[in-house]
N, C-alpha and C positions, 0 to 999 in steps of 0.2 A: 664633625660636631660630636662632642663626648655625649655619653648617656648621661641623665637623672633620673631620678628616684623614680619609678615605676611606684606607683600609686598601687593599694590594695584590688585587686577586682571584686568589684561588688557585681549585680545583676546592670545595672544600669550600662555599668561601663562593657560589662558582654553583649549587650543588644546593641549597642552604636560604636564597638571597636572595628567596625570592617563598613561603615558607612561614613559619606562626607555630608555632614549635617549643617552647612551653611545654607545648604535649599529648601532647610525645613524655618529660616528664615525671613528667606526671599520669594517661598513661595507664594502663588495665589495676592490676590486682588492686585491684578496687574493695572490696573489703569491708575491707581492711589498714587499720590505723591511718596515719594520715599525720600528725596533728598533736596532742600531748597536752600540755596542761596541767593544773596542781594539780587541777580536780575537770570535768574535760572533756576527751573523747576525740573527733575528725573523723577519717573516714576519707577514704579519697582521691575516691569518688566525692561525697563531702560539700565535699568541698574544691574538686572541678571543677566542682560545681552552685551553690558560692558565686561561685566566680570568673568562673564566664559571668554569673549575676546585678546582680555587681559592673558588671560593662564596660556594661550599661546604665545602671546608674546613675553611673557616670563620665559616660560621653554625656549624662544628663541635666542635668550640673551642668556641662557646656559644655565637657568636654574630648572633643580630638579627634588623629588621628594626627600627632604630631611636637609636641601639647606637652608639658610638664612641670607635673609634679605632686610635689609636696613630704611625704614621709612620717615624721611626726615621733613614731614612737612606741615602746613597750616589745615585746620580743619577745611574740607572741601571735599569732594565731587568724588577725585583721583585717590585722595586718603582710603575710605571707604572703596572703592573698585580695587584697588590694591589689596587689602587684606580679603576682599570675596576672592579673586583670583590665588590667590594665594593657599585660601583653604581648598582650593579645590584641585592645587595640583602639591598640596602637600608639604610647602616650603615657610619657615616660621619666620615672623610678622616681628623684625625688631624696632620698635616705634622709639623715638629720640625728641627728646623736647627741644621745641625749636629757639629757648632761650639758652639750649647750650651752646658753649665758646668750641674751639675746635683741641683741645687736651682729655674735654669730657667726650665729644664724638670720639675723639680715637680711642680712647677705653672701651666704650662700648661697641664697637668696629671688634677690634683685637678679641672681646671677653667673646665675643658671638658668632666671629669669622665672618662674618657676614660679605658676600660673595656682589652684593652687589645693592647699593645704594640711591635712592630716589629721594631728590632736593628741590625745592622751586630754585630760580636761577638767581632772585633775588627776593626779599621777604625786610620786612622792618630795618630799611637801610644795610642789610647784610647782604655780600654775596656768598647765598651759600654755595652755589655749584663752585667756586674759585677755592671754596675752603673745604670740600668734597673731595674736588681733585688735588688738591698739595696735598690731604691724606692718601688718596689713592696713591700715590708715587713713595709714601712709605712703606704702604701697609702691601704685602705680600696678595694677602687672604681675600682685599677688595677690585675685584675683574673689574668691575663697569658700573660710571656714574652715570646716573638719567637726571640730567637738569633740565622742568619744565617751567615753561614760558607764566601757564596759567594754571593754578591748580583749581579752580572754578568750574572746572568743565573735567569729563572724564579720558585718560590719555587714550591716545588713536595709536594703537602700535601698529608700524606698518610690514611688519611680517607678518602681523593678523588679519590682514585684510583678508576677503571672502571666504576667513574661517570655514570649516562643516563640524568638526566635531572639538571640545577642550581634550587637552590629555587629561592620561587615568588620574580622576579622582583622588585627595588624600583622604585618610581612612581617622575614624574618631579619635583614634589614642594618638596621631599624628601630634606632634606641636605645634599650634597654632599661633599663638602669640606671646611678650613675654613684657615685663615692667620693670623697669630701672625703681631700686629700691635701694637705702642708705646702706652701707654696711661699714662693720668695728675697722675695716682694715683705712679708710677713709675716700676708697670707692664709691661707684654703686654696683649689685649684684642685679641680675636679670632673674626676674621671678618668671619662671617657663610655666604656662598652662597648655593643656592640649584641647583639639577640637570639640571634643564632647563635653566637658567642664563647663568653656566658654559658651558652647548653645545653651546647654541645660540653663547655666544661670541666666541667661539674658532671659530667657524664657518664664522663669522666676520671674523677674522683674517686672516682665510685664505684666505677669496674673496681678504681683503684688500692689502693683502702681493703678490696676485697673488700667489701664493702655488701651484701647479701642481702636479697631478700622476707623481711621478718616481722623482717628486724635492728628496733634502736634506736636511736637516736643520741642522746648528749647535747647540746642546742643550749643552753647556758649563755654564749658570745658574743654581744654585740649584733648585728641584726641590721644595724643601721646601715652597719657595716664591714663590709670585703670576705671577714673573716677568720671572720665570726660565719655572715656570707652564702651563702659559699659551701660552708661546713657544711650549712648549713639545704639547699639547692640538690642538694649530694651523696648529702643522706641520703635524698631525695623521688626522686631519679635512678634510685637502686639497689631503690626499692621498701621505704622501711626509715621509721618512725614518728622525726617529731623530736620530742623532750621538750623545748619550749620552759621557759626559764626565765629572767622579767623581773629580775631580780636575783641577782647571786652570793651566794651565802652557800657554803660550805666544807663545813660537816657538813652543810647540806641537798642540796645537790648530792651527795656522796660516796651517802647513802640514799634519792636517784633511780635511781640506778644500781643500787643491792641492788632496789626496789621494782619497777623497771622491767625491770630485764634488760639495762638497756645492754650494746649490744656495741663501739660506739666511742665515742672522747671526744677532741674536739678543743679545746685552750688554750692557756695559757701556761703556763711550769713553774713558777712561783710557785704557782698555780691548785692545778696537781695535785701538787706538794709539801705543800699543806695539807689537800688532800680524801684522798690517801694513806694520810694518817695518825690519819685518824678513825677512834675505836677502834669496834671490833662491827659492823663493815659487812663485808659480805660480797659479793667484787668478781670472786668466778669469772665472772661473764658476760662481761665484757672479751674483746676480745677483740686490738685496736687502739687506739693513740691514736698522737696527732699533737700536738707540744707545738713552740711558739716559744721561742725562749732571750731571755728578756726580761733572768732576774736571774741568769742562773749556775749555775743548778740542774739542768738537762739532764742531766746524767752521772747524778746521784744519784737523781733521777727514773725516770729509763729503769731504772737496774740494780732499784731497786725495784719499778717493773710488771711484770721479768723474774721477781722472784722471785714474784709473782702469777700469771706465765703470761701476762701478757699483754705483745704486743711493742709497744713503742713507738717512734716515727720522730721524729726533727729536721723542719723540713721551710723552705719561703720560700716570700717572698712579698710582693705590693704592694699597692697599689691601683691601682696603671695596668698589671702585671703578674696579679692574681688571686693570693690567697691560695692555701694548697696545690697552688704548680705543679712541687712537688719532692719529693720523697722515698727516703728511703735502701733500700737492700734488705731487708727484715724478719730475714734469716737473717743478715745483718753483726752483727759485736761491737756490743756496747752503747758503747766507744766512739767506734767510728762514728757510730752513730743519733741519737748526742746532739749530732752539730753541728747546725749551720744549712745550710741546702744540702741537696745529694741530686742523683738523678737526676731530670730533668725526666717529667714524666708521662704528656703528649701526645709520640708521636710529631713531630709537624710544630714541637714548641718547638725552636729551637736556641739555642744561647747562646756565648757568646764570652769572654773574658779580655783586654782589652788596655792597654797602657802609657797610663798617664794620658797622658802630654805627646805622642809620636807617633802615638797612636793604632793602631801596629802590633799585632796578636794575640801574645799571651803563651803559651809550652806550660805542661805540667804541672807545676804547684810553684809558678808565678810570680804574685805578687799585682797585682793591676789594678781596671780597672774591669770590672766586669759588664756583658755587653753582652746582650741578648734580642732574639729575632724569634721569630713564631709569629702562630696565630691568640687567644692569652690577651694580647695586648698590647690596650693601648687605642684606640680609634678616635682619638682626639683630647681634651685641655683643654674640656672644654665653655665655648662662647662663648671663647676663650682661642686664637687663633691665633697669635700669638707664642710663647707657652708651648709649645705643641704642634710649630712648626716648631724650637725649639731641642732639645726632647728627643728628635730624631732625626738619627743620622748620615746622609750623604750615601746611605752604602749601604744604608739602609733599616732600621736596626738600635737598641733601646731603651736610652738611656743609661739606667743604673741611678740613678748615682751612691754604687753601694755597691762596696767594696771585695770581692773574692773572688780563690780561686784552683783552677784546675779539679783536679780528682781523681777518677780513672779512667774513667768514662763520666759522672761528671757533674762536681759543683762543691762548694766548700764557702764559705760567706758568713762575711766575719771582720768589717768594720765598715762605718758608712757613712765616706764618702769627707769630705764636710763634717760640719755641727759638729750635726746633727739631733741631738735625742736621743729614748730610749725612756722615755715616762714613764707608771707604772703601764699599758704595753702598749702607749700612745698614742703612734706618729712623734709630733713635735712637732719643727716648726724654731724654736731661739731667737726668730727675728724678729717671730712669732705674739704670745709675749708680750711684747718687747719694745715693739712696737708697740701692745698695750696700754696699759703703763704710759707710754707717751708720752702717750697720750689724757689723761694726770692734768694738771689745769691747772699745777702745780709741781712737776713732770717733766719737765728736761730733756735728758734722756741717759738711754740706758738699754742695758745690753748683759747677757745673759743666758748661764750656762754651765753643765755637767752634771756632776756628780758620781758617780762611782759609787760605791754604797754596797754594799757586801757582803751579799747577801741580799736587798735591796731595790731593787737596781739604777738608774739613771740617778733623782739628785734635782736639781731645779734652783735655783737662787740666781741671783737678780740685783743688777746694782750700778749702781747709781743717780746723777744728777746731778740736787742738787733744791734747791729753797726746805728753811734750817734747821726751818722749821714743820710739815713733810710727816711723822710718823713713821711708824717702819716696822709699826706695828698698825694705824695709817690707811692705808697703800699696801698691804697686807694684805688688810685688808678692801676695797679697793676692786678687786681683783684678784679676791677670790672672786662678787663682786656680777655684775661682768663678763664673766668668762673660763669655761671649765669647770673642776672642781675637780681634777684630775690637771692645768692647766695653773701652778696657784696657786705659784710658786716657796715652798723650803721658809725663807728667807731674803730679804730683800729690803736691800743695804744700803748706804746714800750715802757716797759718799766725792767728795772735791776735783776727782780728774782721773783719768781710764781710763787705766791703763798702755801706752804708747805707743813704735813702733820708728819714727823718721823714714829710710822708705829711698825708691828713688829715687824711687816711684808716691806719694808722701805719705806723712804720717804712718797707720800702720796699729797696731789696736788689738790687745793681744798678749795673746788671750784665753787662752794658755798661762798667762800671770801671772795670768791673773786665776781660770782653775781653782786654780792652785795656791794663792791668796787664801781659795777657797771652801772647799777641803779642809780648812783651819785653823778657819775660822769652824765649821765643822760638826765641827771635833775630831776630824777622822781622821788 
């Protein structure tokens, strides 16, 4: 595994570089719930008796500090035991969303080397272990698939059995974990964090969330993302039980929360626009939430969990920044709370505003780019050093590439700066799928743009340069085969020539025309 950027040493990072700080997680109130699902309850010392168990059976199946290990599964039991074991003997946590096809697994395989793979055997009509193994037979770099039966429960390795002691420890500046993030090449890049980052912030999160012994947290986010992650991480930190759950459904989640007693909920406001409003549930326990503005609904969201009593925050976030590194005052107007943005949560994050083209810092009111330093930035692009020496200014500072402008002790996030879009929740840079439907043997051009639809937020459409024989239910479905299904553009459609400005740098493709194309075709 190549190096990344070695982060500044601050004091923080000196006091927990030679320490494995997932036990300052898992420590204490052992009898509490820590992880619940549909018909199974682990409490926390159930959870730190799996995860030391675990870490020998990592070592038995040949991993050791500083590899990578690929975790390709449904929120559960075994998700969570995996990444405990994991930090504790040192080897970094490559999480895969499990709506991906097997072209995007193998990138991520290849960008991470990742030595060794864990799949359920089957999952949403998929068999992933069959699509696990025909990669393993490509890919050099991947030793050994683990396809489990039930990820529900936590795995029994049986070289662990009547353990006495885990192997040694990984140490704070160890890599812990990493997040599949868009990038210009039409990839995604792995945002690499290390083990003291990821404590520290979850640790944040739970001060900031207010998180209590004996809370609940809804974890209805995948675990894959940083966004589901660091949920999961926050609500373990504060001593509070996650309510995993492998799949969203709307009215079942709304009567988890009556069943359970959640006291927080973190999503998107789509998410909680529809769980809201299921009738007969009964949502006094609330107490917090934390919602993303995917589709527009924030304002009306928030003013609705006000009238339930319960307060709800905007909040930001990345994957090479960490989800929930922001949030508004609880006692601010609703709308307030309902942007994006907020105060930062760690003391040590600072953040900036500056002019796209100068680079000069912007005061208060002035839109720019978002600039971040702290210890929640990312180590570095895993395997990715070009990537990682461009996403940082001279002065040491994390280019966003999102558009913001600050307001009174923090920030408020208005778009991103290029052409990404938000689709069903997922970044998504055009180039991902464009690059796709390049892979079609009579596809020749392909350029991708976002729509937004009212209620439903960013849809994508592509327009195509192709062989007349290609149609668009065969480029359809050859996109669902491939891609994941929030990637599937909602239109696919060939025309002669890409709307084009010949100025001085060459002709450049005027993806304005060509939103404005899509708008029509979709009837808005």
């Amino acid at each position: 595994m190549s190096t990344v950027r070695a982060p500044e040493v601050s004091d923080w990072q000196a006091e927990s570089a030679s320490q494995c700080l997932i036990d300052a997680v898992l420590a204490g109130h052992d009898a509490l719930p820590a992880l619940v699902t549909t018909d199974c309850t682990f409490n926390r010392a159930q959870l730190r008796e799996a995860a030391y168990a675990a870490t020998v059976g990592l070592s038995a199946l040949g991993l050791k500090r500083g590899d990578a290990m690929a975790v390709w599964l449904p929120n559960g039991p075994a998700w969570m035991q995996l990444l405990c074991a994991a930090a504790h003997l040192g080897v970094l946590v490559v999480p895969i969303s499990t709506r991906y096809k097997a072209p995007e697994v193998r990138h991520l395989l290849e960008v991470s080397q990742a030595r060794v793979i864990f799949t359920p055997r089957r999952f949403l009509e998929t068999d992933y272990g069959d699509i696990a193994l025909a990669l393993q037979a490509e890919l050099t770099s991947l030793h050994q698939v683990v396809a489990l039966d039930d990820c529900d429960r936590f795995i029994e390795f049986a070289q662990s059995a009547g353990f006495s002691a885990a192997p040694e420890a990984g140490q704070g500046h160890d890599l812990m974990c990493c997040f599949s993030t868009s990038g210009t090449t039409g990839f995604p890049k792995l945002a690499a964090h290390d083990h003291a980052s990821i404590v520290r912030h979850a640790q944040h999160v739970s001060r900031a969330l207010d998180i209590r012994a004996a809370d609940a947290v809804l974890c209805v986010l995948p675990l894959f993302g940083v966004f589901g992650f660091m949920t999961a991480l926050g609500a373990l930190a504060g001593r509070a039980a996650c309510v995993l759950v492998p799949v969203f459904d709307a009215s079942e989640a709304a009567h988890l929360i009556e069943r359970h007693e959640i006291t927080h909920v973190v999503g998107a406001d789509a998410m909680f626009d529809a769980m809201l409003q299921v009738p007969d549930v009964n949502f006094s326990s609330l107490r917090h939430g934390v919602q993303a503005d995917f589709v527009g609904l924030t304002l009306q969201v928030t003013e609705r969990a006000d009238a339930l009593q319960c307060r709800f925050t905007g909040t930001y976030g990345s994957s090479e920044c960490f989800s929930l590194m922001a949030f508004h005052p609880w006692e601010a107007p609703a709308t307030q709370r309902a942007k994006a943005g907020g105060i930062p949560i760690d003391p040590l994050i600072a953040v900036r505003v500056v002019d796209p083209e100068s680079g000069e810092p912007l005061g208060e009111g002035h839109a720019g780019e978002l600039h971040i330093r702290g210890p929640n930035v990312l180590a570095g692009y895993l395997n990715n050093p070009q990537a990682t020496a461009k996403a940082f200014t001279d002065d040491g500072w994390f280019r966003t590439g999102d558009l913001a402008h600050l307001e009174g002790a923090g920030f408020v996030y208005l778009a991103r700066m290029g052409d990404s879009l938000r689709l069903r929740g997922f970044l998504v840079n055009p180039a991902e799928i464009e690059s796709g439907l390049m892979q079609h043997a009579q596809v020749h051009g392909a350029q991708v743009v976002g729509v937004n639809v009212p209620g439903e937020g960013d849809v994508a459409v592509a327009y195509v340069l192709c062989n007349p024989s290609a149609t668009e239910v065969q480029l359809l479905a050859y996109c669902r085969d491939r891609m994941a299904g929030y990637k599937v553009p909602r239109r696919i459609i060939a025309i002669d020539a890409f709307p084009a400005l010949n100025g001085p740098n060459g002709n450049k493709i005027q993806k304005r025309v060509l939103r404005d194309m899509a708008r029509t075709a979709l009837g808005l």
